[in-house]
C-alpha positions in Angstrom: 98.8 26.7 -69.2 98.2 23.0 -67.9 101.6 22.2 -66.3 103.0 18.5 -65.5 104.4 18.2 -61.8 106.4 15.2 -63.1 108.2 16.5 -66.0 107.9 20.0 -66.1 106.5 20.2 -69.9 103.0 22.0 -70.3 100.4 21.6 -72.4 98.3 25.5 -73.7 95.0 25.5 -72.5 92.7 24.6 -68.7 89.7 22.6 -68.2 90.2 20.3 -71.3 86.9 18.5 -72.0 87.4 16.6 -75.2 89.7 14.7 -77.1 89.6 14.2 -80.7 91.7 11.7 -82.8 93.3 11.2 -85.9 93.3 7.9 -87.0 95.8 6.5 -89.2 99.2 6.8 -88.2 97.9 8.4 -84.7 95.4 5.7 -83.4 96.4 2.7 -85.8 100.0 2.4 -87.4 98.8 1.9 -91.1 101.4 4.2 -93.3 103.4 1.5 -93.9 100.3 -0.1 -95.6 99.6 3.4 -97.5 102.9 3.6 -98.9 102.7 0.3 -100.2 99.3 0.8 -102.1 100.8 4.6 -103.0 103.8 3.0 -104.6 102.4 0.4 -106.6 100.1 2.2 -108.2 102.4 4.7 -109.8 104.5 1.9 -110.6 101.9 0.1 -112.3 102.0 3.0 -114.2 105.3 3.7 -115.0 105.7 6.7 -112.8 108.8 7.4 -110.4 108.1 7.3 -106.7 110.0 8.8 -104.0 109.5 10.2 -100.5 108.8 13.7 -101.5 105.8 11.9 -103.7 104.9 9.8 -100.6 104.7 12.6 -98.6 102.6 14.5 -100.2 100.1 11.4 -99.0 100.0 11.4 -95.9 97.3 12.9 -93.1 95.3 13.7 -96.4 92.2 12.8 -98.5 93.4 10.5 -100.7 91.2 11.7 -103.7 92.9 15.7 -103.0 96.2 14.2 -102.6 95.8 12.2 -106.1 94.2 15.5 -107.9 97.6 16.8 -107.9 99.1 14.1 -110.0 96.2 13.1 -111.9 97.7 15.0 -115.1 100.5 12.3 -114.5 98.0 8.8 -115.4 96.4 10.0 -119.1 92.8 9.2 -119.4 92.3 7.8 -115.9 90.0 9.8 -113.6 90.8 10.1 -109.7 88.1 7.9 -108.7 89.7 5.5 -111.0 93.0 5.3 -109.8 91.6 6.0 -105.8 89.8 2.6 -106.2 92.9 1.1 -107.9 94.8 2.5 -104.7 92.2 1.2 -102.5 92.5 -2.6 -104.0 96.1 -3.0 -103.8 95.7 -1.7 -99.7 93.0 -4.2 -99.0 94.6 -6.6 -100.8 95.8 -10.0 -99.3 99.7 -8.8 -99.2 99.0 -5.9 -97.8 101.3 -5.2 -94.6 99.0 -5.8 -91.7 97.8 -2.8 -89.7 98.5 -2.4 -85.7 97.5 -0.4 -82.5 99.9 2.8 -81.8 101.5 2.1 -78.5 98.7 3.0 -76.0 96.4 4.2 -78.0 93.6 1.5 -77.0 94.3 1.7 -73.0 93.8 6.1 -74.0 91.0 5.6 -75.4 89.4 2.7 -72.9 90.3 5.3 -70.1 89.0 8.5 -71.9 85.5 6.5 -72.8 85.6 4.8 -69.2 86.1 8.0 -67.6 83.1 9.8 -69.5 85.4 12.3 -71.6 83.6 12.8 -74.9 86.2 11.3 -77.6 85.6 11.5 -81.8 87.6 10.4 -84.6 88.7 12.9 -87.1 90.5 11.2 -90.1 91.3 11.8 -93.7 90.2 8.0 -94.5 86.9 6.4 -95.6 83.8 5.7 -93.0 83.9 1.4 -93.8 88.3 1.8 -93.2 88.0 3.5 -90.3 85.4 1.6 -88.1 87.6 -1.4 -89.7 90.4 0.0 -88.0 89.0 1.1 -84.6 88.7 -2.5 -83.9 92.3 -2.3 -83.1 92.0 0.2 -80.0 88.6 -1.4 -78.8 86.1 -0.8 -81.2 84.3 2.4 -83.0 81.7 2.3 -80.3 83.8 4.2 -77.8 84.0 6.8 -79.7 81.0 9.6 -79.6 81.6 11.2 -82.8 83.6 10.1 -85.9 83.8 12.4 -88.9 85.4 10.5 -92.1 86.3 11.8 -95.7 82.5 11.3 -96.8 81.4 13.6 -94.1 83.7 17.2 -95.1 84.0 19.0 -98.0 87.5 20.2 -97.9 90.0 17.5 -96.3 93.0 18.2 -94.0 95.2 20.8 -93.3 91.2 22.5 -93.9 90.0 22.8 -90.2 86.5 21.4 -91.8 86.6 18.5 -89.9 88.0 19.6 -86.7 85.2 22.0 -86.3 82.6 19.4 -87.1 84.3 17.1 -84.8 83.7 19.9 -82.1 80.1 20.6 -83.1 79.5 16.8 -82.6 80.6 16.8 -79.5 79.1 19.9 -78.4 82.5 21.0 -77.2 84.2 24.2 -77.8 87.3 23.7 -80.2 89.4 25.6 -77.3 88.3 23.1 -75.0 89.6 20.7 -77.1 92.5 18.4 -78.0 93.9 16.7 -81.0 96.1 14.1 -81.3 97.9 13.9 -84.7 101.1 12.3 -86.4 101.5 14.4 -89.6 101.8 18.2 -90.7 98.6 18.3 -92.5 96.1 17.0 -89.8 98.2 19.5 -87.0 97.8 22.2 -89.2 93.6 21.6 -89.4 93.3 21.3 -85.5 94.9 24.4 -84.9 93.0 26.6 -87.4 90.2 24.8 -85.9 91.3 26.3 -82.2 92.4 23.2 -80.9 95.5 22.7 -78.8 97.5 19.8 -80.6 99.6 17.0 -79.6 101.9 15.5 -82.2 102.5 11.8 -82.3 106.0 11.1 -83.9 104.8 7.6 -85.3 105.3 8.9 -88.5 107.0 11.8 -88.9 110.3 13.3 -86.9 109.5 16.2 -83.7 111.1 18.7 -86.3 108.0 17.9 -88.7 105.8 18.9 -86.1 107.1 21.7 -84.2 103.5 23.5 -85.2 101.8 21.1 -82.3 101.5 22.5 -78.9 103.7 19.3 -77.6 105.3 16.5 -79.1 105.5 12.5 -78.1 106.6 9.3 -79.4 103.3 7.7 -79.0 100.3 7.8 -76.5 101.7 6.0 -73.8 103.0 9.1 -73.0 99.5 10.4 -72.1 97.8 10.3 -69.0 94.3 12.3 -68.6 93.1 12.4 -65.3 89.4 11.5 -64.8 86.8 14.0 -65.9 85.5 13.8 -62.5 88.6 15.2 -61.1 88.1 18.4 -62.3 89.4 20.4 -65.3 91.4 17.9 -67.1 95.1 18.2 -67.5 96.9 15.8 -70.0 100.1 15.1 -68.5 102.6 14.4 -71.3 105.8 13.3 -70.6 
């Protein structure tokens, strides 16, 4: 147990040597975009929406989450009403997307300090290295593994474990940073210790994590050259 001198919470796990990501809602603050997009397609339509629906969204594939309510749009596919999904998000009203606080000086000082770091997110390859540009570009980041790249999307540990392999790092070596139920639940099958991020979701959401913040400028990892690495989270 990695223990914080300052604050006296603890983090599971010694000798940390990687850091994976999620990336909307964790890295980038985009859900207010992907509720937008959600919401106007079922009301273009003519379905209901409400939080429950909305929910059911986020930290997720957006083709799996859709397969559940693609009995709902008669004689539309899911690829079909994805990329109807995916116009009204890139479209020119869209709500623009913006860092998470901290999330760009964490990652410059993770990269900086030579602590292998990977993006493990639910989204598209072409969205994501998009959105990286935000927190100081894709290029920091060793590894990336996007919805393209798995078979079975969050809360499956798929991508957690590739995210490992790719870094050549042992998933109990690891940690993941994630804001919803789903992407906690995949780290920790995957053998990750997990912090939860409550950008998007309430502590009580996320009570599966290892340790809970309000955003990553309540992170500090020490340098790798240090020694074992000890995220101290306030």
């Amino acid at each position: 147990m990695v223990k914080d001198e300052m604050t006296g919470l603890s983090i599971p796990g010694t000798a940390a040597q990687a850091a994976l990501f999620d990336l909307d809602g964790t890295l980038v603050a985009t859900e207010h975009r992907s509720r937008a997009a959600w919401t106007r397609l079922f009301e273009a339509h003519g379905l209901p929406v409400d939080e429950a629906l909305l929910a059911g969204f986020v930290g997720r594939r957006g083709d799996e989450a859709l397969a559940e309510h693609v009995h709902r749009f008669p004689g539309r596919t899911v690829q079909e009403l994805f990329n109807e999904a995916l116009g009204y998000l890139n479209g020119p009203d869209s709500p623009p997307a913006y860092a998470v606080p901290g999330a760009e000086a964490l990652v410059r000082r993770l990269h900086a300090d030579g602590v292998p770091i990977a993006v493990v997110t639910s989204g598209l390859r072409k969205h994501a290295v998009e959105l990286l540009q935000l927190v100081g570009g894709a290029d920091l980041f060793a590894a990336m593994i996007s919805a393209e790249d798995v078979r079975q999307g969050k809360p499956h540990p798929e991508g957690y474990q590739s995210g490992c392999a790719a870094l050549e790092v042992d998933p109990n070596r690891a940690v993941a940073f994630e804001d919803a139920p789903a992407g906690i639940a995949a780290a920790k099958a995957a053998g990750l210790t997990c912090v939860g991020i409550t950008s998007t979701h309430p502590a009580a959401a996320l009570r599966a994590a290892d340790t809970v913040v309000s955003d990553l400028t309540e992170v500090d990892w020490p340098s790798l050259a240090a020694g074992p690495l000890s995220p101290n989270v306030a």
